[in-house]
Structures are given as structure tokens and as C-alpha cells.
C-alpha positions in Angstrom: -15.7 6.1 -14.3 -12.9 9.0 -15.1 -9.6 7.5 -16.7 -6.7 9.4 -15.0 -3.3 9.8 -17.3 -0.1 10.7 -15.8 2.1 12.3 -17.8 5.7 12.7 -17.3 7.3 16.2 -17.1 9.4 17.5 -20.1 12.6 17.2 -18.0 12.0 13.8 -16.9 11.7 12.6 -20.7 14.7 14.4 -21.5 16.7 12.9 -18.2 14.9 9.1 -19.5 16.5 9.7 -23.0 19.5 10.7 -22.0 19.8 7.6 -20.2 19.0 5.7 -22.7 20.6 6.9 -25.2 24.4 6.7 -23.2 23.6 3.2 -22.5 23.4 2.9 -26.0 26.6 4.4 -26.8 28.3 2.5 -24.2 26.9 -0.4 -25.7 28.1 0.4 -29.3 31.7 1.7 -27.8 32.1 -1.5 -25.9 29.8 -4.2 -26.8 31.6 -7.0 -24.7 31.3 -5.2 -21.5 28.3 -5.5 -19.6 26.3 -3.0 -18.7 26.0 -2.6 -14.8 23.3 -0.2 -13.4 23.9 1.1 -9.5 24.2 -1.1 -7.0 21.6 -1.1 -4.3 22.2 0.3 -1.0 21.1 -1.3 2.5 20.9 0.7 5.3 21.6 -0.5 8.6 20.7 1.4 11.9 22.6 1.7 14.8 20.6 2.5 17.6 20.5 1.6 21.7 23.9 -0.2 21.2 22.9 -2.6 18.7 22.6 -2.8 14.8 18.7 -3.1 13.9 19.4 -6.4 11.8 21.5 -9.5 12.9 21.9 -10.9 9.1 21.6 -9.3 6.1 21.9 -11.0 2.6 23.8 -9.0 0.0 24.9 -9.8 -4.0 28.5 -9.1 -4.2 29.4 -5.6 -4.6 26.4 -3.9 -3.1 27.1 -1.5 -0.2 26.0 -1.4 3.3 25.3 1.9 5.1 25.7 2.0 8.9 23.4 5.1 10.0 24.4 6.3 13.8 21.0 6.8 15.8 22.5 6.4 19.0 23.6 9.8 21.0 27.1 8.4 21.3 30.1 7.1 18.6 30.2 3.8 17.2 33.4 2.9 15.2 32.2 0.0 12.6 35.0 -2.9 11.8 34.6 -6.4 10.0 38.4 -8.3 9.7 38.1 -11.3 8.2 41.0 -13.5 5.9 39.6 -11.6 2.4 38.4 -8.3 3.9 38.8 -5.9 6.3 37.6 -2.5 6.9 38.0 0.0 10.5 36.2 2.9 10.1 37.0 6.2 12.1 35.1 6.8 14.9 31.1 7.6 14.0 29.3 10.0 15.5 25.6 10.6 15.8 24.1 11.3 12.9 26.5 10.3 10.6 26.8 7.2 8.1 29.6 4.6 7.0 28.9 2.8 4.0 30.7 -0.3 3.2 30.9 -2.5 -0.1 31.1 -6.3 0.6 32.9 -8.7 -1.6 31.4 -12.1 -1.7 31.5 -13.7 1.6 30.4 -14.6 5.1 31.4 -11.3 7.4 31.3 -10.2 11.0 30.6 -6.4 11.4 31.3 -5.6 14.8 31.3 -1.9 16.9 34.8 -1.8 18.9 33.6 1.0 21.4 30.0 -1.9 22.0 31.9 -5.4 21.1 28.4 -7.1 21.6 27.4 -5.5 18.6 27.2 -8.1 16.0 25.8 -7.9 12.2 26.8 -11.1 9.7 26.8 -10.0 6.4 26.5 -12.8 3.8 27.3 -11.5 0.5 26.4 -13.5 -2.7 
């Protein structure tokens, strides 16, 4: 049986060091801050008047996108006693991304009020 290698291309070893070697000299410029890599992103699609998920579990700090599918506007909002956020109207085919702190939140369309996404971020 053939044993197939894969090899990674110059650049990408040079991209992979680099990165490791500035999380190195964060580390050694500030030792008692953690290191934090990217947050991930959800997306959430918007399509026939609705949101494609009705709950969606988050960690704290990660953001949301909210990708139009529909052929009209949407206008995201979420207004709660810690957090609020009104977007501009959306039109099709474009995104609104949103980071959550921790909570329990609505996220609601105001043009389609029976739109309804809970967002429980950790």
C-alpha cells in the first residue's frame, strides 16, 4: 500500500512560525495576560421571514452573524436590561454580526416581529 505525505507549503510554515513565534513574545512581554485566540463566529440565516435556528448556545464574547437570505430588509434588535443592540435596516445579501455578553437574549426582526432567536450566552 502507497504511504501518502502531505507537506505544507513554504508560506504556510513561514505564516505557522510567525504565529508562533508572536504568541511567544506576547507571552514574554506580558506573561500575566492570557492569551486569547479569535472568537468563533456563528452564522444565523434569515430566510422566508424567520431566523433558521430558534436557540443558539454561545461562550461569552463570541459573535453572531445574521446573514439576509430573504429578497426583502430585516432590521435585527435584542433590548434587554444588560444589552441592547438596533441595527440599521438589512438588506438582502448583507450580514450583521453581533457579540453577546453573557446572558439569556431575545433577537427579534422589527419589520417581522414573529421573528424570534434566544441567544444564551455562557
Amino acid at each position: 500500500m502507497a504511504q501518502i505525505t502531505a507537506r505544507a507549503s513554504p508560506c504556510a510554515r513561514r505564516c505557522a512560525h510567525g504565529a508562533v513565534a508572536a504568541c511567544i513574545l506576547a507571552a514574554a512581554i506580558a506573561p500575566d495576560v492570557p492569551l486569547a485566540w479569535a472568537a468563533d463566529i456563528y452564522e444565523v440565516v434569515q430566510k422566508n421571514r424567520m431566523f433558521h435556528v430558534k436557540e443558539l448556545e454561545i461562550a461569552r464574547g463570541e459573535v453572531v452573524r445574521f446573514i439576509n437570505q430573504d429578497e426583502f430588509l430585516h432590521q435585527i434588535y435584542v433590548k434587554s436590561p444588560n444589552f441592547s443592540f438596533e441595527s440599521d435596516e438589512q438588506a438582502p445579501g448583507k450580514n450583521i454580526e453581533i457579540k453577546f455578553p453573557a446572558g439569556t437574549f431575545e433577537v427579534r426582526c422589527r419589520i417581522h416581529p414573529k421573528m424570534l432567536l434566544l441567544v444564551h450566552a455562557k
